[in-house]
mmCIF file as gemmi writes it, N, C-alpha and C atoms, coordinates in Angstrom:
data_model
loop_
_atom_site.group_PDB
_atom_site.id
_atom_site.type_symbol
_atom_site.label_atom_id
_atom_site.label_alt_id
_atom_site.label_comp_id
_atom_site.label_asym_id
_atom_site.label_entity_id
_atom_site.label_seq_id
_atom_site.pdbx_PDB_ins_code
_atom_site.Cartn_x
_atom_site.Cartn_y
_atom_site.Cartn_z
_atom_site.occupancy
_atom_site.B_iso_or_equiv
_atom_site.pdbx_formal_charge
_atom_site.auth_seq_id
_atom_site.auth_asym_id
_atom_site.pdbx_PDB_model_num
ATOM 1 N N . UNK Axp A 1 ? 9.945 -4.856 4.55 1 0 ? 1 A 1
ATOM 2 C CA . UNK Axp A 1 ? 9.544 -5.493 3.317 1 0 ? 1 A 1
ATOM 3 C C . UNK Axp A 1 ? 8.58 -4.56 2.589 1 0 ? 1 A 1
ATOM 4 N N . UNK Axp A 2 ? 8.546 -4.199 1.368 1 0 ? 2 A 1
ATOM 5 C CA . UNK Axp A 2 ? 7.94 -3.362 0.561 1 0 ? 2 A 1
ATOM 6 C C . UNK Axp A 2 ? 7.039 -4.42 -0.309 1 0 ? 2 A 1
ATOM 7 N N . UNK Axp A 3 ? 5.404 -3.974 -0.236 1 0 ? 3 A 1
ATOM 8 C CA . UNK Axp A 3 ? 4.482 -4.621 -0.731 1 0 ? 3 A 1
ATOM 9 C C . UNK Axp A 3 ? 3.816 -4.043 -2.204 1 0 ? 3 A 1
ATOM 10 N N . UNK Axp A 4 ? 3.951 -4.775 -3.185 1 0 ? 4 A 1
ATOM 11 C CA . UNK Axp A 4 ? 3.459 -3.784 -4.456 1 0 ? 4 A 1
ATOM 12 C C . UNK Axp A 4 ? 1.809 -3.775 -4.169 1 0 ? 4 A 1
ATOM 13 N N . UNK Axp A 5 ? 1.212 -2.86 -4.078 1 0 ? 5 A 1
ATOM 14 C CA . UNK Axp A 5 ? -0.581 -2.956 -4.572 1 0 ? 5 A 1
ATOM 15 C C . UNK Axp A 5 ? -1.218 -2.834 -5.66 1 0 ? 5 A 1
ATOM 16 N N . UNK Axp A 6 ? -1.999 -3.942 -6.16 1 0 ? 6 A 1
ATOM 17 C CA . UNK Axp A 6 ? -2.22 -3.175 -7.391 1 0 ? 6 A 1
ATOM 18 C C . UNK Axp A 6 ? -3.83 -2.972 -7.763 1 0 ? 6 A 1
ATOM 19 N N . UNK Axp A 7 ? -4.289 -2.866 -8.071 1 0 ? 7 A 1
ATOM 20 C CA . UNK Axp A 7 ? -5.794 -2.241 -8.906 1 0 ? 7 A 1
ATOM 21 C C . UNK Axp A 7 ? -6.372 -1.254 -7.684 1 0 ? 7 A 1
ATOM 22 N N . UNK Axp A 8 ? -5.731 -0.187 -7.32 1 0 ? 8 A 1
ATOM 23 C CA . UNK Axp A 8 ? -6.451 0.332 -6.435 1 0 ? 8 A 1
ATOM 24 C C . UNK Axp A 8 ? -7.318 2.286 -6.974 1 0 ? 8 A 1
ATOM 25 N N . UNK Axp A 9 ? -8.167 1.831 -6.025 1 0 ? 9 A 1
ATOM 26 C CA . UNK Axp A 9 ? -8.908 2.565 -6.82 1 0 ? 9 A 1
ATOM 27 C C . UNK Axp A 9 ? -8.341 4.161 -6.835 1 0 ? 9 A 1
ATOM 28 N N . UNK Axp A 10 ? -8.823 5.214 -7.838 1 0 ? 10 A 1
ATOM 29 C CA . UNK Axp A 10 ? -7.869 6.622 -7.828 1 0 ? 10 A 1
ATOM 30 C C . UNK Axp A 10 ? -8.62 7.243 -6.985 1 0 ? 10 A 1
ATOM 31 N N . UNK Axp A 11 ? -9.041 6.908 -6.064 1 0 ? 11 A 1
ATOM 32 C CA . UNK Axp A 11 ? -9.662 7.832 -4.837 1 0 ? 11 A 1
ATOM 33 C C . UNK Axp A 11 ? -8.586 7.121 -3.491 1 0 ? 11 A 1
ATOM 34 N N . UNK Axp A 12 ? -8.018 6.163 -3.701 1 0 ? 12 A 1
ATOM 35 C CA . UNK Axp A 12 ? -7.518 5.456 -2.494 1 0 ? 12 A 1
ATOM 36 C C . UNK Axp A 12 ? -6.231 6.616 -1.886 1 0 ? 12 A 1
ATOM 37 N N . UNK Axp A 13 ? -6.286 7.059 -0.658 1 0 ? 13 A 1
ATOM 38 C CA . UNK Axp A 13 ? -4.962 7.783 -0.506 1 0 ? 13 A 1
ATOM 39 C C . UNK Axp A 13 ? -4.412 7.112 0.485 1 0 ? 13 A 1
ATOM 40 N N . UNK Axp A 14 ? -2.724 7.764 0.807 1 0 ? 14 A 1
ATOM 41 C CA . UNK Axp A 14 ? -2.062 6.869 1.324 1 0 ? 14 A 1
ATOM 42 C C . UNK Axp A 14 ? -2.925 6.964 2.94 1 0 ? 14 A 1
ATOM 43 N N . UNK Axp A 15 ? -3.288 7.547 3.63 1 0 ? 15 A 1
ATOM 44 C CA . UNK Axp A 15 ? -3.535 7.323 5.088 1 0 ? 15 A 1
ATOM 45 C C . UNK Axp A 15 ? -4.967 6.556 5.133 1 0 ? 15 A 1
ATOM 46 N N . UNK Axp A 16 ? -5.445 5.959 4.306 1 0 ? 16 A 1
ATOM 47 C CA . UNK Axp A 16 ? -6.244 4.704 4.254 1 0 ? 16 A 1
ATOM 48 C C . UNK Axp A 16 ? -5.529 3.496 4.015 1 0 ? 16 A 1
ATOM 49 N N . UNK Axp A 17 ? -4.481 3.525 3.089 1 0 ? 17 A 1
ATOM 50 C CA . UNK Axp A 17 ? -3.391 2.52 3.15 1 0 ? 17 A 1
ATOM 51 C C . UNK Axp A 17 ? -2.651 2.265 4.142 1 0 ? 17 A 1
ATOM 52 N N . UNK Axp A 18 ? -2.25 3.122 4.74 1 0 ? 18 A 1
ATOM 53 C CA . UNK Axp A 18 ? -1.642 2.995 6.627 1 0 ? 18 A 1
ATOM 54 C C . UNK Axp A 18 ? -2.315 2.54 7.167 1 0 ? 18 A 1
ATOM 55 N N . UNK Axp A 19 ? -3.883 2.697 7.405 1 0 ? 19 A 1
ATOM 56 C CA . UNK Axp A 19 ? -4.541 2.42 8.207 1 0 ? 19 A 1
ATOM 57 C C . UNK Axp A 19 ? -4.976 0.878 8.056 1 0 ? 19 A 1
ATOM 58 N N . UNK Axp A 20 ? -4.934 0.921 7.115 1 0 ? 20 A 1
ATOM 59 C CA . UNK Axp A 20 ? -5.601 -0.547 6.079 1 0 ? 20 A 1
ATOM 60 C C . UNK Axp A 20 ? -4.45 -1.813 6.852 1 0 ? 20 A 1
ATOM 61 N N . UNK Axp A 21 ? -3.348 -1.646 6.458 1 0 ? 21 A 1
ATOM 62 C CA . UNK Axp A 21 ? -2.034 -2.07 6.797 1 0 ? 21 A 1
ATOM 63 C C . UNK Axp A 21 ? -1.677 -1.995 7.711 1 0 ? 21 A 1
ATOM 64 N N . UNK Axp A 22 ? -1.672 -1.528 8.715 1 0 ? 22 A 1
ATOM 65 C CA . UNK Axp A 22 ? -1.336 -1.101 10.096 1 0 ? 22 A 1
ATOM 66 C C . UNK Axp A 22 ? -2.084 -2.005 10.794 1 0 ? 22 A 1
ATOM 67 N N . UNK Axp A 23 ? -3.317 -2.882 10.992 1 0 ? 23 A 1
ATOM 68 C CA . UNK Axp A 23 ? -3.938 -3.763 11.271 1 0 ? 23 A 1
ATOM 69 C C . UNK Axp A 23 ? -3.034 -5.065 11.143 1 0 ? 23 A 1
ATOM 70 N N . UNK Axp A 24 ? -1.772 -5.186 10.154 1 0 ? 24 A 1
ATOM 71 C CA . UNK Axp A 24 ? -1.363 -6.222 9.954 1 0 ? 24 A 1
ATOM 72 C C . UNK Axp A 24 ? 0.09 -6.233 10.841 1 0 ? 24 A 1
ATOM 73 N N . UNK Axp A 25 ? 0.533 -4.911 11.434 1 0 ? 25 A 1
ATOM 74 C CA . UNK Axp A 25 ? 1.656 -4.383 11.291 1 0 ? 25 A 1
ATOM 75 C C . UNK Axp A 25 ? 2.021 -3.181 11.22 1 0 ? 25 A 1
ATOM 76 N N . UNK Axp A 26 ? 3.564 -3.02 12.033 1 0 ? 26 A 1
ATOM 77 C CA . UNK Axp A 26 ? 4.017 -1.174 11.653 1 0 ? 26 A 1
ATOM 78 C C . UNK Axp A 26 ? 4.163 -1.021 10.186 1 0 ? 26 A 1
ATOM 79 N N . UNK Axp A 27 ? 3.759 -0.077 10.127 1 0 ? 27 A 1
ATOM 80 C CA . UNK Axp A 27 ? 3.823 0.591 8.218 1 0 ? 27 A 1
ATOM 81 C C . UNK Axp A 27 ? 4.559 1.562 8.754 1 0 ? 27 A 1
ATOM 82 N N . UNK Axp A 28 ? 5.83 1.264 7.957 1 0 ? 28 A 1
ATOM 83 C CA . UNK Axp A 28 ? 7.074 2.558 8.267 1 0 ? 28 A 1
ATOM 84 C C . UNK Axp A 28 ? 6.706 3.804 6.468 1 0 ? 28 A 1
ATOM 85 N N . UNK Axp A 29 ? 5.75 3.288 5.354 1 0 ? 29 A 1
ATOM 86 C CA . UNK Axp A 29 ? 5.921 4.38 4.517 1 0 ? 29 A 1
ATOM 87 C C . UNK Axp A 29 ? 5.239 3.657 3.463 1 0 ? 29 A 1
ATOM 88 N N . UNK Axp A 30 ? 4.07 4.765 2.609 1 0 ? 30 A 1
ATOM 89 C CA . UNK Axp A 30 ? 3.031 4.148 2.045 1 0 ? 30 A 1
ATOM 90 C C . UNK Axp A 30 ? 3.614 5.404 0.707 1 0 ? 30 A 1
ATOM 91 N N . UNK Axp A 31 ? 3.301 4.996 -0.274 1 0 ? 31 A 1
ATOM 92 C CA . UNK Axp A 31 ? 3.964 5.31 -1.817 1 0 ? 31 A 1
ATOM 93 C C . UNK Axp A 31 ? 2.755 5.208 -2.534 1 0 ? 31 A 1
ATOM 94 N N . UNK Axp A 32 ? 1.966 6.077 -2.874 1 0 ? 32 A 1
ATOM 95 C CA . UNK Axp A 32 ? 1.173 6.143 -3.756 1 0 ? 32 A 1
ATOM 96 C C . UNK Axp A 32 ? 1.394 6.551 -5.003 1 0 ? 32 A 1
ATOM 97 N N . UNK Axp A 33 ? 1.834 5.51 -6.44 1 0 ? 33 A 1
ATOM 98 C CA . UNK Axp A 33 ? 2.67 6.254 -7.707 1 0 ? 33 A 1
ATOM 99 C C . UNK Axp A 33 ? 1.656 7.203 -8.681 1 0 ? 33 A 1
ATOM 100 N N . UNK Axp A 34 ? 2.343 8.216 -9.05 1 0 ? 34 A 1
ATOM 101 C CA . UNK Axp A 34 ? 1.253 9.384 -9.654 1 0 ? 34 A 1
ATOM 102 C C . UNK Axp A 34 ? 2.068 9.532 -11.261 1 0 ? 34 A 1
ATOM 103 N N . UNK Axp A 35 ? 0.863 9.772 -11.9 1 0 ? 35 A 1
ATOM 104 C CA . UNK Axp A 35 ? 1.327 9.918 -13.509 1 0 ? 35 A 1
ATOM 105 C C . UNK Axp A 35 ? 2.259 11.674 -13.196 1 0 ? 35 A 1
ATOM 106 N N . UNK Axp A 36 ? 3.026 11.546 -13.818 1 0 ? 36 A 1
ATOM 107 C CA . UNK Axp A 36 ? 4.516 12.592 -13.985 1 0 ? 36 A 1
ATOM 108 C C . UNK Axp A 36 ? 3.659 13.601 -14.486 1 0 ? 36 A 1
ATOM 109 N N . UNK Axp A 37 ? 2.969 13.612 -15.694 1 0 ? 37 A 1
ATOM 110 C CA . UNK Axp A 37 ? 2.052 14.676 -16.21 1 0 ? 37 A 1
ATOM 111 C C . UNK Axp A 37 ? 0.914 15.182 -15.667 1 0 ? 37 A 1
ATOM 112 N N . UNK Axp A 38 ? 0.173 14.814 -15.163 1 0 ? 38 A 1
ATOM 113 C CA . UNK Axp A 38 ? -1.549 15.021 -14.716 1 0 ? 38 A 1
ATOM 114 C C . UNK Axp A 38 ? -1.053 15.043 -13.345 1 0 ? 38 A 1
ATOM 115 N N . UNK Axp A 39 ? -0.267 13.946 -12.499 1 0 ? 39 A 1
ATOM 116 C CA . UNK Axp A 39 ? -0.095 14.43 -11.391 1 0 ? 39 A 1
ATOM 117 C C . UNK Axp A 39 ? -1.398 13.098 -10.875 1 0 ? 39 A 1
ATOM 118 N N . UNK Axp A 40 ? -2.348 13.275 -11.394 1 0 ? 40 A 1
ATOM 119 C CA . UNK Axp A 40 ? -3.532 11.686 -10.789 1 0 ? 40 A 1
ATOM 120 C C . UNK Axp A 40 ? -2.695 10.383 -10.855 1 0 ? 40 A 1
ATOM 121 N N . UNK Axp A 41 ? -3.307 9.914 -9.605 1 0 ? 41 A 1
ATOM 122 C CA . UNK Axp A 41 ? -2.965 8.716 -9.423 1 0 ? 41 A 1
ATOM 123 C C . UNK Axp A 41 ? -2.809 7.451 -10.586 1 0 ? 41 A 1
ATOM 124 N N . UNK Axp A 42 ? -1.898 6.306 -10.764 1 0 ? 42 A 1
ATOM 125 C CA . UNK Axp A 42 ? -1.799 5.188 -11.442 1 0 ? 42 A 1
ATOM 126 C C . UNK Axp A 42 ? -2.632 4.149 -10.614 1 0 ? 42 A 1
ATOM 127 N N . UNK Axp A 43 ? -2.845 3.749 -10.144 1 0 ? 43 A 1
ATOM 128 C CA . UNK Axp A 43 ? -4.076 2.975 -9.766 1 0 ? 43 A 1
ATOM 129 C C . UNK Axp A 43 ? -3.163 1.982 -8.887 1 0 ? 43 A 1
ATOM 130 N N . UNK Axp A 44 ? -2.048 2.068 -8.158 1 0 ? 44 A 1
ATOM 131 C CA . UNK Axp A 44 ? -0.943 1.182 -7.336 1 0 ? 44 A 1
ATOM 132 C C . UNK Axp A 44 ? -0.031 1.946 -6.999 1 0 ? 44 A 1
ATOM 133 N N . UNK Axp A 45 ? 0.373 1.161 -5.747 1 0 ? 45 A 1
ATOM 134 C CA . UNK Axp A 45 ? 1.322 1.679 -4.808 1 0 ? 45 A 1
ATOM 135 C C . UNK Axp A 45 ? 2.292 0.833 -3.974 1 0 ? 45 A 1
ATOM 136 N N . UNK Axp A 46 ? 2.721 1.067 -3.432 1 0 ? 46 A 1
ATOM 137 C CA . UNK Axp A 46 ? 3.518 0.75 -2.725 1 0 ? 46 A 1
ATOM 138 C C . UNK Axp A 46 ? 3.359 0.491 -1.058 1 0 ? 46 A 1
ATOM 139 N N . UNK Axp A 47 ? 3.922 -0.293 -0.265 1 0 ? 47 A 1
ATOM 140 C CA . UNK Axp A 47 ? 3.512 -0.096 1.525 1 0 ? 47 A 1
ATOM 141 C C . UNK Axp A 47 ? 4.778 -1.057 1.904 1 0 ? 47 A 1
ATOM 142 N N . UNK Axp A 48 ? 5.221 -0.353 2.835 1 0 ? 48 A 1
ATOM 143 C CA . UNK Axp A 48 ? 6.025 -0.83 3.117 1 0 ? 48 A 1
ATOM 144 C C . UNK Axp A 48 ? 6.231 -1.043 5.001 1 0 ? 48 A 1
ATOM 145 N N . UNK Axp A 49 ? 6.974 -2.584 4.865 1 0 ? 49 A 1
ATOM 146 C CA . UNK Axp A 49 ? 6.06 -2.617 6.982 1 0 ? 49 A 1
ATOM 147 C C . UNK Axp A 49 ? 7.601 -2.817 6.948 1 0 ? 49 A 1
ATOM 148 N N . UNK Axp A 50 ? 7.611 -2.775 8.422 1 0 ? 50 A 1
ATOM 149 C CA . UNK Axp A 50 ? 8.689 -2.878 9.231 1 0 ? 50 A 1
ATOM 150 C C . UNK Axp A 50 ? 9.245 -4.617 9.351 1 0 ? 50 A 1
ATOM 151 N N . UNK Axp A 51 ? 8.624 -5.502 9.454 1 0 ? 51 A 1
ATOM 152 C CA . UNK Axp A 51 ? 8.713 -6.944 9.674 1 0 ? 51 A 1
ATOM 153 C C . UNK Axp A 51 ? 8.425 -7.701 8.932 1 0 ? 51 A 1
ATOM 154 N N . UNK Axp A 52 ? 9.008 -8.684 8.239 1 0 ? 52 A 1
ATOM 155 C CA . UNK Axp A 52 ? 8.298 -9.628 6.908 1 0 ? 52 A 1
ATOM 156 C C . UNK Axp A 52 ? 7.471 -10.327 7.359 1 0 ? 52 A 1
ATOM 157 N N . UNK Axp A 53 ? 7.197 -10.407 8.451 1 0 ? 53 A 1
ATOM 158 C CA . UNK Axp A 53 ? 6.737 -11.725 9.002 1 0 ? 53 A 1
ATOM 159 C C . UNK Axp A 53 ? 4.58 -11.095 9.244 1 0 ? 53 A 1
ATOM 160 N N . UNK Axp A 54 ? 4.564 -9.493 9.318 1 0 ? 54 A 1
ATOM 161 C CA . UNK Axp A 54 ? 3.514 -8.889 9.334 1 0 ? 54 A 1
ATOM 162 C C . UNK Axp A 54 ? 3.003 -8.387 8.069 1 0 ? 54 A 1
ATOM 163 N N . UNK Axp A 55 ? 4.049 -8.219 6.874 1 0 ? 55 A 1
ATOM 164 C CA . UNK Axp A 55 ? 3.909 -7.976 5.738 1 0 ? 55 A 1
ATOM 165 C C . UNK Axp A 55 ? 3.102 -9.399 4.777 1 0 ? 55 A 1
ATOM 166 N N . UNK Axp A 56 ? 3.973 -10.276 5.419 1 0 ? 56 A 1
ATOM 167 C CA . UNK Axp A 56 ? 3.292 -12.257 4.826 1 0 ? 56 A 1
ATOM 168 C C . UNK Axp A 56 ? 1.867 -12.103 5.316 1 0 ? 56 A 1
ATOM 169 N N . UNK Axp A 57 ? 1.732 -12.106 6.63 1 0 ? 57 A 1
ATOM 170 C CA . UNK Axp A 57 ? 0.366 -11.815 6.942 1 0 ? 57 A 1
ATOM 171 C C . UNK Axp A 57 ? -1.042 -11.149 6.21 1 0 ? 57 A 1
ATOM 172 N N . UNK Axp A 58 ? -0.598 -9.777 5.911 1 0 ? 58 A 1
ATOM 173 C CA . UNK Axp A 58 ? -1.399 -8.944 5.046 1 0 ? 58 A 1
ATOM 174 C C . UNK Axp A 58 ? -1.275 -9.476 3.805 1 0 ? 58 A 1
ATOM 175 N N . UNK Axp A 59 ? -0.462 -9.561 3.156 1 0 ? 59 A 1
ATOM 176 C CA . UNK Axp A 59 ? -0.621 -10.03 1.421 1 0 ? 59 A 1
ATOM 177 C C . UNK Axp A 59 ? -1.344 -11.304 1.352 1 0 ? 59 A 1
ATOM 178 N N . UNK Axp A 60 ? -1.048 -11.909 2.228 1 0 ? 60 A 1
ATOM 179 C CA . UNK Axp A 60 ? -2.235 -13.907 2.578 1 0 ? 60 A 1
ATOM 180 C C . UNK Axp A 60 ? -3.593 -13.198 2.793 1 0 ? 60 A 1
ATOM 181 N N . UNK Axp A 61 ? -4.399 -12.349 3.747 1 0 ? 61 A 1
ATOM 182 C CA . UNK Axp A 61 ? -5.038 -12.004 3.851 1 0 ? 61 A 1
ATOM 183 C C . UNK Axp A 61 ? -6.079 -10.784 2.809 1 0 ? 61 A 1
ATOM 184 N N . UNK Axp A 62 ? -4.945 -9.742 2.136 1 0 ? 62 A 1
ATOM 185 C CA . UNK Axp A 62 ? -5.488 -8.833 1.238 1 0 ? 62 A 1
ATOM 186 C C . UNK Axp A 62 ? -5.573 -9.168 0.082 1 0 ? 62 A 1
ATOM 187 N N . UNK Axp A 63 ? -4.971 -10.256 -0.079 1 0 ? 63 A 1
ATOM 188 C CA . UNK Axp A 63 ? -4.809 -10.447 -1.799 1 0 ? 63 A 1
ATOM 189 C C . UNK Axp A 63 ? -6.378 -10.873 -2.288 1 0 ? 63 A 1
ATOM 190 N N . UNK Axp A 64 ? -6.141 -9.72 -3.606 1 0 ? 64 A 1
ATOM 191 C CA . UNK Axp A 64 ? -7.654 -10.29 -4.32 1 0 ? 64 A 1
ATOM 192 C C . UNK Axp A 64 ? -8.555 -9.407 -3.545 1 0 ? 64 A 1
């Protein structure tokens, strides 16, 4: 299941997002989206776990 994130801050990189997430669950692949031009971060990403059932978990828990 692929989790959208959003307001995160432009210092956040993905192996704090693994790590962050990985508490809830396997994280098979963390997507941090970057402006095409500048190359800096958009402030959201992507995470994606292996099980919906660990993914429900984290979004009940992280949201907000």
């Amino acid at each position: 299941m692929t989790i959208y994130v959003g307001n995160l801050s432009y210092d956040a990189g993905e192996q704090q997002l693994t790590q962050l997430f990985s508490e809830y669950g396997e994280v098979t692949s963390v997507k941090i989206v970057k402006d095409m031009n500048t190359g800096r971060p958009r402030g959201f990403a992507f995470v994606e776990m292996a099980d919906e059932a660990s993914a429900d978990r984290a979004i009940e828990d992280l949201h907000e």
